[in-house]
C-alpha positions as CSV (number, residue, x, y, z in Angstrom):
1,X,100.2,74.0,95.0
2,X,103.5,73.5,96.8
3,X,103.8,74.5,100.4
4,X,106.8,77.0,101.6
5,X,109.4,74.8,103.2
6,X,111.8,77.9,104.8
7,X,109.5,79.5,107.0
8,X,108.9,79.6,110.7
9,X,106.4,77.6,112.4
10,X,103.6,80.3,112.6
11,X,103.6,81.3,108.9
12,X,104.1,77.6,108.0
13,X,100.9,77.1,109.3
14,X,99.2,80.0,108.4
15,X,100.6,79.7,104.8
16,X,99.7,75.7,104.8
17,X,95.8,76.3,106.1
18,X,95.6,79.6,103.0
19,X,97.3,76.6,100.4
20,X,95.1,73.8,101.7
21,X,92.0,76.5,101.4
22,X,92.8,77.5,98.3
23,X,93.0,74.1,97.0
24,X,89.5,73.6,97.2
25,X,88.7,76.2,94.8
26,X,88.6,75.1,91.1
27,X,90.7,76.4,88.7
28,X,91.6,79.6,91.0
29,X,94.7,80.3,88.6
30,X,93.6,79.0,85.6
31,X,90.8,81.7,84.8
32,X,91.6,84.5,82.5
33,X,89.4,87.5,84.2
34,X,90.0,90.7,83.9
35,X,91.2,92.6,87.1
36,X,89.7,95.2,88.9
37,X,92.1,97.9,89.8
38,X,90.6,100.3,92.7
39,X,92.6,103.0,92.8
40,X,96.2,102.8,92.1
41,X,97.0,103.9,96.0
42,X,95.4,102.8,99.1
43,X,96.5,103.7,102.5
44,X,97.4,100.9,104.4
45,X,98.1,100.6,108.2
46,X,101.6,100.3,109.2
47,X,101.5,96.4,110.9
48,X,99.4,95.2,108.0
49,X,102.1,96.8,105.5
50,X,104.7,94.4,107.9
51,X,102.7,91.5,107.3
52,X,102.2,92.0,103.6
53,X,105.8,92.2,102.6
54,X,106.6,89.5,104.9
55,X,103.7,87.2,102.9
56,X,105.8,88.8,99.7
57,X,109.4,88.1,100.8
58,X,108.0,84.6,101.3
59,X,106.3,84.3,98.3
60,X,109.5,85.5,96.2
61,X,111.8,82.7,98.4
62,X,109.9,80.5,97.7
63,X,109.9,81.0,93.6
64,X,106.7,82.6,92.9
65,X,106.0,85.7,91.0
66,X,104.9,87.9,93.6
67,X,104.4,91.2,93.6
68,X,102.9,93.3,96.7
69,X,99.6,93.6,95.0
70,X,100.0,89.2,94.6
71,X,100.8,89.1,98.2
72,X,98.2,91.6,99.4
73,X,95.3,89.6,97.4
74,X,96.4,86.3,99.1
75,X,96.0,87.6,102.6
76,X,92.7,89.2,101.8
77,X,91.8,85.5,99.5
78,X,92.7,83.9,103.2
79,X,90.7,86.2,105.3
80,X,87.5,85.8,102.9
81,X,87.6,81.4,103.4
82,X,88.3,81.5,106.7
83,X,85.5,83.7,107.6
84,X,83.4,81.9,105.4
85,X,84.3,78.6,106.9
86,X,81.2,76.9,108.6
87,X,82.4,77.9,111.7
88,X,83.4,81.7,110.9
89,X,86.0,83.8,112.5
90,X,87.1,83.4,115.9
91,X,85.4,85.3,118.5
92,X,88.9,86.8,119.2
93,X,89.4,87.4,115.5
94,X,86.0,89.2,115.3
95,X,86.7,91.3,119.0
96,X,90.3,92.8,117.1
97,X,88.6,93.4,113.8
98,X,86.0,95.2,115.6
99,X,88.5,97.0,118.0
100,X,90.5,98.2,115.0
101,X,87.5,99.4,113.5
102,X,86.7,101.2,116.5
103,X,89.9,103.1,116.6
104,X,89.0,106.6,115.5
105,X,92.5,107.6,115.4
106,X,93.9,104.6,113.5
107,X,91.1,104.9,110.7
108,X,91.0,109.1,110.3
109,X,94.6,108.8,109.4
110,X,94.4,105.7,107.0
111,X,91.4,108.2,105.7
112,X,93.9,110.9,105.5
113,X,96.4,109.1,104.0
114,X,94.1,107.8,101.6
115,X,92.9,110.9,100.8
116,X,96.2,112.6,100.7
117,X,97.4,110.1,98.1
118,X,95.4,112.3,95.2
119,X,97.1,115.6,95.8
120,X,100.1,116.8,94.6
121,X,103.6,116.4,96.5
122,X,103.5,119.6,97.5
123,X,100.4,120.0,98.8
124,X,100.5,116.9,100.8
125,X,103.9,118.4,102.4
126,X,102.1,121.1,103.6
127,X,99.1,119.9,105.0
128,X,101.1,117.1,107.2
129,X,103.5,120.4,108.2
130,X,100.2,122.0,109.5
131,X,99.2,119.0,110.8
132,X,102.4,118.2,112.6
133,X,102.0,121.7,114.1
134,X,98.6,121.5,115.3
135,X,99.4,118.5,116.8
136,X,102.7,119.9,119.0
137,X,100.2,122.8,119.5
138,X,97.7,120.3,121.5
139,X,100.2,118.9,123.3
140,X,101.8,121.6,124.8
141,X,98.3,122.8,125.5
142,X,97.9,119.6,127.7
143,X,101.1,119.8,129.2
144,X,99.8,123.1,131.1
């Protein structure tokens, strides 16, 4: 597998250590499996949406059929060696993934979302209207 050659320092290296990973896996392409598909919408936070298109833009510059689903089951392919690497995660890897678990807000709203994503378009437009108001409600409730 042929390693980007236009990308910054810090993807480079990111991308390099997934490709050299994924290099020791045989046949990882080369298998025809069937694919799972979970559910054909899954709320995703904001930052990790950044990060996935930018591992997609990269993918598609550098020649490879990419799609946001490819690029999304390359980051989650790299997360899953390097924490099964002798060594494991980071302790600061493992201190944010626990501190973004740990964010009530952050998850009941990727919850929402996820949830959300079943209803109708019309439905969905006026829960987050009600929601929208409860929320200014609260604040001008702290404000006094």
């Amino acid at each position: 597998m042929r390693l980007p050659n236009s990308v910054s320092n810090r993807h480079y290296s990111i991308l390099r250590e997934m490709f050299i990973s994924m290099q020791s896996i045989p046949d990882i392409g080369c298998r025809c499996v069937e694919m799972v598909v979970v559910k054909k919408s899954v709320a995703i936070h904001p930052i990790i949406d950044k990060y996935v298109r930018k591992t997609w833009a990269l993918l598609v510059e550098e020649g490879y059929d990419a799609t946001y689903s490819t690029a999304v089951n390359l980051m989650l392919l790299a997360a899953i060696l390097e924490a099964t690497k002798e060594e494991g995660l980071s302790e600061r890897t493992r201190k944010l993934i626990w501190n973004f678990m740990e964010d009530e807000k952050t998850i009941k709203e990727l919850n929402l979302q996820d949830q959300l994503s079943s209803l109708p378009k019309h439905i969905i437009v006026k829960v987050k209207d009600e929601l929208h108001s409860e929320d200014d409600r609260i604040r001008t409730e702290k404000k006094m």
